[in-house]
C-alpha positions as CSV (number, residue, x, y, z in Angstrom):
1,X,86.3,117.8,117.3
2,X,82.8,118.3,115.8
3,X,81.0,114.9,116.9
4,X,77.6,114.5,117.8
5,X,78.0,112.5,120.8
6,X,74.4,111.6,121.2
7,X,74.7,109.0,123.5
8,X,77.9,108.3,123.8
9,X,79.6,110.4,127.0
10,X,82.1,113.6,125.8
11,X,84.2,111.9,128.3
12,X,84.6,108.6,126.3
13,X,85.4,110.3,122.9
14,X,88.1,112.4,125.1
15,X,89.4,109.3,126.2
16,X,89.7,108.0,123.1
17,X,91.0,110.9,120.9
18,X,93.8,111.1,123.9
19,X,95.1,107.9,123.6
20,X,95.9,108.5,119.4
21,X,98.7,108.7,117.5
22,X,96.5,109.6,115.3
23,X,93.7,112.3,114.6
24,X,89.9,111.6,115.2
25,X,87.7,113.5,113.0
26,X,84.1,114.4,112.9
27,X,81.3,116.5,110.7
28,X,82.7,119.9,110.0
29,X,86.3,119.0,111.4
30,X,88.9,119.8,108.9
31,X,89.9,116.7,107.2
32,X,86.9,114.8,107.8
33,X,85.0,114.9,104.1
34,X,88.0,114.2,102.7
35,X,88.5,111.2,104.9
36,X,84.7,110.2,103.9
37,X,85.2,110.4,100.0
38,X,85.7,107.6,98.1
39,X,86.5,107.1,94.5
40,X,82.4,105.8,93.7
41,X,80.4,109.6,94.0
42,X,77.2,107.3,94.3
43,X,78.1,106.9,97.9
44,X,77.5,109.9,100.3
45,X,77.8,108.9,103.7
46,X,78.5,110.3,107.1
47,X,80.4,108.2,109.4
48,X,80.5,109.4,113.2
49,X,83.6,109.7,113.8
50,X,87.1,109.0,111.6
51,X,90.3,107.8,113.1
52,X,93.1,108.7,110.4
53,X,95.5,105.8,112.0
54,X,98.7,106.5,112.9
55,X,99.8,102.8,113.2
56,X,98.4,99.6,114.8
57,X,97.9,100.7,118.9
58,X,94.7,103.9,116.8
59,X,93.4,100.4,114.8
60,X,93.2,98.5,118.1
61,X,91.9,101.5,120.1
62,X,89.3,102.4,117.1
63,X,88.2,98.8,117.3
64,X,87.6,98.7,121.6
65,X,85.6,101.6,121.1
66,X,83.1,100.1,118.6
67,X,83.0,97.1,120.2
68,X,82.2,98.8,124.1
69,X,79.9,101.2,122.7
70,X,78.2,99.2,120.3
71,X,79.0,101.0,116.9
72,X,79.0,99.8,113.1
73,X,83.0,99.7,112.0
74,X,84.2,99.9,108.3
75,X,87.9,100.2,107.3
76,X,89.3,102.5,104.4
77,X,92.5,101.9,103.2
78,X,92.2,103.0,99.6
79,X,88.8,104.0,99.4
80,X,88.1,101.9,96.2
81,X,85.7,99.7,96.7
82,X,82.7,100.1,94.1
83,X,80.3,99.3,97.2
84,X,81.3,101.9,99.0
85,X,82.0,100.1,101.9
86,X,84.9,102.2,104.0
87,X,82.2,104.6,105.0
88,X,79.1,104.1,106.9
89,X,76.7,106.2,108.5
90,X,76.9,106.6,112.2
91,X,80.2,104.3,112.5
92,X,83.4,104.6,113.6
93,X,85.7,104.5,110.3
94,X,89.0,103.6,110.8
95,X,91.0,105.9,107.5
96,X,94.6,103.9,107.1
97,X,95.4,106.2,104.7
98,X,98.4,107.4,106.7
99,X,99.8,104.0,107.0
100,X,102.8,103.8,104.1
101,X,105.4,102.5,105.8
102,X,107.6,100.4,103.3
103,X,110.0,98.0,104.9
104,X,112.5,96.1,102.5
105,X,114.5,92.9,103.0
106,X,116.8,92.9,99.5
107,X,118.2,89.8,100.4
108,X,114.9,87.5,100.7
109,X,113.2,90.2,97.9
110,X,110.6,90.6,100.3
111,X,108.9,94.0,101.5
112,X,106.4,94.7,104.4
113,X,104.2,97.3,103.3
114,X,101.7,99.6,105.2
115,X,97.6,99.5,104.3
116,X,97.4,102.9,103.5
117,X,99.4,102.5,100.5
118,X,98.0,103.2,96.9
119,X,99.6,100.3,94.4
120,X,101.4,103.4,92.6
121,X,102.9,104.2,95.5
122,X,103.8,100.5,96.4
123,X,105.2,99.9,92.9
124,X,107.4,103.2,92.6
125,X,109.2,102.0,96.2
126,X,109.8,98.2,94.5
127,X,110.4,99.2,91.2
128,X,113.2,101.5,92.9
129,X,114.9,98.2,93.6
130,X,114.0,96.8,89.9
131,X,111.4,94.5,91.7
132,X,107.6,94.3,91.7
133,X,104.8,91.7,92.6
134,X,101.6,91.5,91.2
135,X,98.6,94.0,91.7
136,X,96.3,95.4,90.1
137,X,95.6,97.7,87.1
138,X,94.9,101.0,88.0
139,X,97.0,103.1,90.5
140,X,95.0,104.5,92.6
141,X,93.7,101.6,94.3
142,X,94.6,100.6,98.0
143,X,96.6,97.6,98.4
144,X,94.8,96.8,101.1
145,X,91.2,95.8,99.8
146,X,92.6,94.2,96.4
147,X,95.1,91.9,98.1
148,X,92.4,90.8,100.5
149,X,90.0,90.0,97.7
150,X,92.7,87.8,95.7
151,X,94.1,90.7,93.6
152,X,94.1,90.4,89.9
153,X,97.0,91.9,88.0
154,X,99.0,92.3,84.8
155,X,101.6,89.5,86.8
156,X,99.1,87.2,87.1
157,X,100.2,84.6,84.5
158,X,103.9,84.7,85.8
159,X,103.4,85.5,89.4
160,X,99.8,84.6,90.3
161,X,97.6,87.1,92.5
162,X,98.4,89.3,94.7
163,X,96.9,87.3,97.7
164,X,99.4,84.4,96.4
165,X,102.0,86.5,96.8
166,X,101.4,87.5,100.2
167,X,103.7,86.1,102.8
168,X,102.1,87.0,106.2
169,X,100.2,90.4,107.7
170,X,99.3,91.3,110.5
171,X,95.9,91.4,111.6
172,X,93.9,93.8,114.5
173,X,91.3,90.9,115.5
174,X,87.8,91.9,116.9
175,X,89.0,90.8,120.6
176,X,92.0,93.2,120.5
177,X,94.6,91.6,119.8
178,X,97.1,91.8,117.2
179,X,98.1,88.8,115.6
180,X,100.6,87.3,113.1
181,X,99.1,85.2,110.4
182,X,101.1,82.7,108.1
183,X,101.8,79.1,106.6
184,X,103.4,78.9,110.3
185,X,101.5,81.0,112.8
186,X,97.5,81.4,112.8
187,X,97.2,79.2,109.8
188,X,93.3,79.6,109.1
189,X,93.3,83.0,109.6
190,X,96.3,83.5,106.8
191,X,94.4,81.2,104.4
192,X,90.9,83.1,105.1
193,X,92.6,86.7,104.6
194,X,93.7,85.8,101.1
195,X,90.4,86.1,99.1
196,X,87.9,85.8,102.3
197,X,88.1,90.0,102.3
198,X,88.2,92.4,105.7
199,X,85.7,89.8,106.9
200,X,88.1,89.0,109.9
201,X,90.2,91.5,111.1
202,X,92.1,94.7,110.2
203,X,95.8,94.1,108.3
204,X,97.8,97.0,109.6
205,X,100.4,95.6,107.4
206,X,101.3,92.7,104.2
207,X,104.6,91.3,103.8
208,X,104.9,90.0,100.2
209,X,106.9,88.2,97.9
210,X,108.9,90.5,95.1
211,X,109.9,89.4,91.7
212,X,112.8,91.2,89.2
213,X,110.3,93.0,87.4
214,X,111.9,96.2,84.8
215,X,110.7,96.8,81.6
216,X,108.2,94.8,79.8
217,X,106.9,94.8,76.8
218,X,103.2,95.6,77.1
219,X,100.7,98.7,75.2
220,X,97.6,98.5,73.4
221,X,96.3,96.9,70.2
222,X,93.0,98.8,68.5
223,X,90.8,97.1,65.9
224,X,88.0,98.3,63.9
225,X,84.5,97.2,65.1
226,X,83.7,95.7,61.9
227,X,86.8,93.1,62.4
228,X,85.5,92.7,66.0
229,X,84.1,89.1,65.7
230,X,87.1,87.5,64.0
231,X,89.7,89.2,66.6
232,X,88.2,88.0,69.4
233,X,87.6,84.5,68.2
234,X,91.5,84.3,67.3
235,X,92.2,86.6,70.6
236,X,90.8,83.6,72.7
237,X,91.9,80.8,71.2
238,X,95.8,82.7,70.9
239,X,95.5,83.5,74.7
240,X,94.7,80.3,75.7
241,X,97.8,78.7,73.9
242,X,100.1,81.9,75.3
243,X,102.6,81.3,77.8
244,X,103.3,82.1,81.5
245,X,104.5,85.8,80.7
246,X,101.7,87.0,78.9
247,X,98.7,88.1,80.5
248,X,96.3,90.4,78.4
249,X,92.6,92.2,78.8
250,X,90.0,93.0,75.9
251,X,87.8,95.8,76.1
252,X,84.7,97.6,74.0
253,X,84.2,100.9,74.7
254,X,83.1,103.9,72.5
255,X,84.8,107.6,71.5
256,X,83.9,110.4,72.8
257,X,81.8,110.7,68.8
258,X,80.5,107.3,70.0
259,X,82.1,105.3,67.8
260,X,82.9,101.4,68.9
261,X,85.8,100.8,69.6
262,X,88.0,96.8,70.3
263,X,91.0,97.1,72.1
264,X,93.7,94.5,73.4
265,X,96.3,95.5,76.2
266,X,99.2,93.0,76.6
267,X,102.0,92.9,79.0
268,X,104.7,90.2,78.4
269,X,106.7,89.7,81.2
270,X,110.4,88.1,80.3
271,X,112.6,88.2,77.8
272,X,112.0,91.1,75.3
273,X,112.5,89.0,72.2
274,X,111.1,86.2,73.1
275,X,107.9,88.3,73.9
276,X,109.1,90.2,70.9
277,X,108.2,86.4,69.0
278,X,105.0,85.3,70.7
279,X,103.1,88.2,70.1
280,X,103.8,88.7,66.5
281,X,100.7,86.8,66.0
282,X,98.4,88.5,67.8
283,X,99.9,92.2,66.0
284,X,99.7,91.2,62.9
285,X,96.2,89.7,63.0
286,X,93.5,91.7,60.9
287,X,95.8,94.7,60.8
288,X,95.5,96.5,64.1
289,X,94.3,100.0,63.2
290,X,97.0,101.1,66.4
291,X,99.8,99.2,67.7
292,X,101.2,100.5,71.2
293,X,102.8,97.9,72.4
294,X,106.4,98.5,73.1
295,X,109.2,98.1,75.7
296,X,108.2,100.0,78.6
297,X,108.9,100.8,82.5
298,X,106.5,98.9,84.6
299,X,105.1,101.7,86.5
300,X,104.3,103.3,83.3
301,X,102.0,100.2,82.3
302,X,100.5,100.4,85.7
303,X,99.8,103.8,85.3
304,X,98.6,104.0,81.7
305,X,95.0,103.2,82.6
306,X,94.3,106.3,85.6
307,X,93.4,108.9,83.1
308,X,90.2,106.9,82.6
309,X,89.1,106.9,86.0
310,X,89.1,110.9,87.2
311,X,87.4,111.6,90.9
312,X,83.9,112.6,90.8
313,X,82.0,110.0,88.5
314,X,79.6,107.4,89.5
315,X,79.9,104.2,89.4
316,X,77.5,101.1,88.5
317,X,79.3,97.6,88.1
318,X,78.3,94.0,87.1
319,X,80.5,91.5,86.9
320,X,80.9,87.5,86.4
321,X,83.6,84.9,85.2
322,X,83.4,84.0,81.3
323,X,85.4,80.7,80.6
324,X,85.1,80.8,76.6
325,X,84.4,84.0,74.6
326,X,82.2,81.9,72.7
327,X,80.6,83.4,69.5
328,X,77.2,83.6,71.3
329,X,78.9,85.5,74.0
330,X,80.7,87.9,71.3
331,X,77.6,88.9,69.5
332,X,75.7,90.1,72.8
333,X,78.6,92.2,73.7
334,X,78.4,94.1,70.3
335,X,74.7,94.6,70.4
336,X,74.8,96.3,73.3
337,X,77.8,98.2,72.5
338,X,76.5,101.3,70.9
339,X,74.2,101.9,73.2
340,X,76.0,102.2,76.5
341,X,74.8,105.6,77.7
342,X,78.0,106.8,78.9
343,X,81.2,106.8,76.8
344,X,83.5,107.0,79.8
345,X,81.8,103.5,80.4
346,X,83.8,100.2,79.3
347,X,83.3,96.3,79.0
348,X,86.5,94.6,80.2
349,X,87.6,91.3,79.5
350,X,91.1,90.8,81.9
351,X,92.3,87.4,81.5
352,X,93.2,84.9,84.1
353,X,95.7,82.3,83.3
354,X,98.8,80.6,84.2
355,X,99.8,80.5,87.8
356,X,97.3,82.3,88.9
357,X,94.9,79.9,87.5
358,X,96.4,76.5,88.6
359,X,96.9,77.0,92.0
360,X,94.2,74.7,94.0
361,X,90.9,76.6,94.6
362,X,91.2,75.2,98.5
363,X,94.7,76.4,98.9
364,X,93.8,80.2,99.4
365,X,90.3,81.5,99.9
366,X,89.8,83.0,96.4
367,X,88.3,80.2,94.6
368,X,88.1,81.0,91.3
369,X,91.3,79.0,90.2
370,X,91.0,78.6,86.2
371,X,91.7,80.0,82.6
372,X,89.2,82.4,82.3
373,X,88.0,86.4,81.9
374,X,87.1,88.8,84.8
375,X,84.3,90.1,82.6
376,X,83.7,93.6,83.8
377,X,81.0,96.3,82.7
378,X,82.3,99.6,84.7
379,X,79.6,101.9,84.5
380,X,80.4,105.2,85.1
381,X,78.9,108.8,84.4
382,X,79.3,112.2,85.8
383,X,75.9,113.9,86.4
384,X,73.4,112.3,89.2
385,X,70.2,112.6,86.3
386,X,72.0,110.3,84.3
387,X,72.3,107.6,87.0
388,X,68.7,105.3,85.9
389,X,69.4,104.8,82.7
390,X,73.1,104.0,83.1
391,X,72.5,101.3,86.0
392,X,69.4,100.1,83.4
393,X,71.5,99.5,80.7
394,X,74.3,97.7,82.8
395,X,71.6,95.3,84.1
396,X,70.7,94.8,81.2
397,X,73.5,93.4,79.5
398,X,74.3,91.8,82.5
399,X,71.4,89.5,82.4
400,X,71.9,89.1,78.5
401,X,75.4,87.9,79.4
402,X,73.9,85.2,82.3
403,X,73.8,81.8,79.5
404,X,77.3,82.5,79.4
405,X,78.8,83.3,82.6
406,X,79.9,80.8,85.6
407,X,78.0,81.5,89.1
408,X,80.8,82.8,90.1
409,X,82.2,86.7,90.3
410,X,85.6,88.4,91.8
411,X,84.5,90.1,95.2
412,X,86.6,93.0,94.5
413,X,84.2,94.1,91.6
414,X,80.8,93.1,93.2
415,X,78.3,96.2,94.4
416,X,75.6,95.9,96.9
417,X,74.2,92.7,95.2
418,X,72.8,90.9,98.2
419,X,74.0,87.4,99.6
420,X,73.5,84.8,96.5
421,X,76.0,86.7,95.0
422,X,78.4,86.7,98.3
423,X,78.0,83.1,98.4
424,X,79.2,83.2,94.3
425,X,82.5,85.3,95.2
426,X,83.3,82.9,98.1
427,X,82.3,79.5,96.2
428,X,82.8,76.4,97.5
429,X,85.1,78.0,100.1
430,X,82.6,79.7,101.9
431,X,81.4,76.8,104.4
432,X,85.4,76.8,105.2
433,X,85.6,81.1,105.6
434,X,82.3,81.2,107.8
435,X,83.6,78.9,110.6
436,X,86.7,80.7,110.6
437,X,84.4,84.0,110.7
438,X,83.1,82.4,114.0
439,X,86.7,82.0,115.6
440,X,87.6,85.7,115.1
441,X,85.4,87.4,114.7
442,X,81.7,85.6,116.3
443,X,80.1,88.8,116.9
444,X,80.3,89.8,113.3
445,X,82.2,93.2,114.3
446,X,83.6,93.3,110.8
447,X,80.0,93.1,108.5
448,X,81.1,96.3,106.5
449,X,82.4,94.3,103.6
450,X,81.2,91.6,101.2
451,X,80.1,89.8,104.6
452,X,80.5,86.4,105.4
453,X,78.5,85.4,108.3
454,X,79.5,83.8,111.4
455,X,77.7,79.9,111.4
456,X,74.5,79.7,114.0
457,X,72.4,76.8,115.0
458,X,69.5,77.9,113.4
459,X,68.9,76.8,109.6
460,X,70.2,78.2,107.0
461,X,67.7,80.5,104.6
462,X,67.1,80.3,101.4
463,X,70.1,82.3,99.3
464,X,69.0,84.5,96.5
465,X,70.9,83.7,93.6
């Protein structure tokens, strides 16, 4: 066990590593950088020690020893976050990789699932069983993180989010205890879990709702650039008439030559002639240069997007709601198209509708209940000298795009971006999620994360928005 102790006694890390299931790791340990990596190469830090946890009793013990010795905590489950925020310097990281135990009950079409799972992993156990619930887009994200942020998915319009379909967890809480959390037992904390983040505790595992999910019909439509204009002005106004099943994402992006490039990805989810029907419109619009949308296993949607997101690139993001893709909104996008520095770079467009968008924005944490676009510019480049004028060009367009976003933005996309832009993620549920904060967690033991706050007495400071 390579740990610099400083001043924390041999004894107590002895202690500690002898009461795992698990292994705790520290610099020059085998295991250990591996444990520290996550999927954004910007981040390079250097926790002091890593417990890769076995099951609940390492999360609990990992936890006790922060708290008595006064360490910084973060959590990884899939290592995604763009922030970087499973690894800190100098804390104890709790890695729930390991943690894939998947526990069906056919009957109810529910399954408990472990944190450390990946959604590929999650959705080639349900789809086993013809089943699936939503998640996200790409497959190498944790469960975990995604689900606690609300969890945005190609479902979404049938299903609603991920955090929707979440039917309780259980959750390590700052004072060591491991508790339950529901519509029936520890009601605020299961209604601040879904969307309020890892602000509150540790989920060592989700119990979700499953839907029959098999193959849908779902690939990708490409346009040329100079039809751009016209397709996404009929592209908004067809989506927003589309039904439940459909849910779809725009995207710009450029070739590898750097030429611009409009794509639409749409995944119907019911009937395949009926889907067959209400996408004719949308295909036969302007004469897609490429039409790849087909019948097609689930998993193999849910997979289609990974090759675009190889280890080792860094990673910039800004992000906001857009309610209309208004022609104002349009036009920016394609001036500052061709010239994004990096052509493994993209702007997304992934659209919220449906059931996802009509639930109540008090019912769960995640607020932002409505027919909209996630609008999305993912950075990302390979070589550290190319890092300025990649974030400078995302900023950029970013502030180009402020007339016509909300002041709002999906927590799972948001950087270090200070706490204005906290407050935006939370909303109007954020008064709600800090006094909660204060009755699990009043010490703030959980801060590495998009962090709400626990309330004080003193007054409030002015947020930068």
């Amino acid at each position: 066990m390579g740990i610099d102790v400083g001043g924390i006694a041999g004894s107590a890390l002895r202690e500690l590593e002898s009461g795992l299931r698990g292994r705790l790791l520290g610099p020059g340990d085998g295991g250990y950088d591996t444990s520290r990596a996550v999927f954004n190469s910007m981040i390079d830090r250097r926790p002091l020690a890593v417990i890769q946890c076995a099951d609940a009793s390492d999360v609990l013990a990992g936890i006790a020893f922060a708290r008595r010795h006064q360490l910084p905590l973060s959590v990884r489950g899939g290592g995604h976050s763009v922030a970087g925020n499973a690894v800190c310097d100098g804390a104890v990281m709790l890695d729930m990789s390991g943690m894939k135990a998947v526990q069906f009950d056919t009957e109810a079409r529910t399954v408990r699932a472990g944190p450390g799972l990946t959604l590929g992993e999650f959705d080639s156990a349900t789809q086993a069983r013809g089943l699936a619930t939503t998640l996200g887009v790409v497959s190498m994200t944790g469960i975990a993180g995604l689900t606690l942020g609300g969890g945005l998915g190609w479902l979404n319009g049938r299903y609603g989010l991920a955090c929707d379909n979440l039917i309780s967890a259980e959750v390590a809480t700052a004072d060591g205890q491991l508790l339950r959390a529901s519509t029936h037992e520890n009601e605020d904390l299961f209604w601040a879990i879904r969307g309020g983040g890892g602000n509150f505790g540790v989920v060592t595992s989700f119990e979700y709702q499953l839907h029959e999910v098999d193959v849908v019909l779902a690939g990708a439509l490409s346009y040329p650039m100079h039809t751009a204009p016209e397709v996404l002005r009929f592209y908004d106004e067809f989506v927003k008439a589309a039904p439940d099943e459909l849910s779809t994402a725009a995207s710009l992006a450029l070739t590898p030559g750097r030429e611009p490039v409009l794509s639409i990805v749409a995944c119907y989810c019911g009937a395949l002639d009926e889907g067959e029907r209400v996408l004719r419109p949308l295909r036969t619009f302007q004469s897609p240069v490429d039409d790849g949308i087909q019948p097609m296993p689930y998993t193999a949607l849910q997979t289609g997007a990974d090759g675009g997101y190889p280890s080792g690139r860094l990673h910039y993001w800004k992000s906001g709601y857009l309610r209309d893709l208004t022609e104002g909104a349009t036009q920016t996008l394609l001036r500052f198209l061709p010239d994004m520095p990096s052509t493994a770079s993209g702007v997304g467009l992934q659209q919220m509708h449906g059931v996802a968008s009509r639930v109540a924005p008090s019912a769960t944490a995640f607020p932002h209940r409505a027919e909209q676009y996630d609008f999305l510019i993912l950075s990302q480049w390979p070589d550290a000298a190319d890092s300025p004028r990649n974030i400078e060009w995302t900023r950029a367009l970013f502030d180009a795009m402020q007339p016509h976003l909300e002041d709002a933005v999906y927590v799972n996309n948001l950087g270090d971006e200070g706490p204005g832009r906290v407050h935006a993620a939370y909303g109007d549920n954020y008064p709600r999620l800090a006094e909660v904060k204060k009755t699990y967690d009043p010490d703030n033991l959980f801060r590495a994360n998009q962090n709400i706050a626990p309330p004080t007495d003193a007054p409030a400071g002015e947020l930068d928005r």
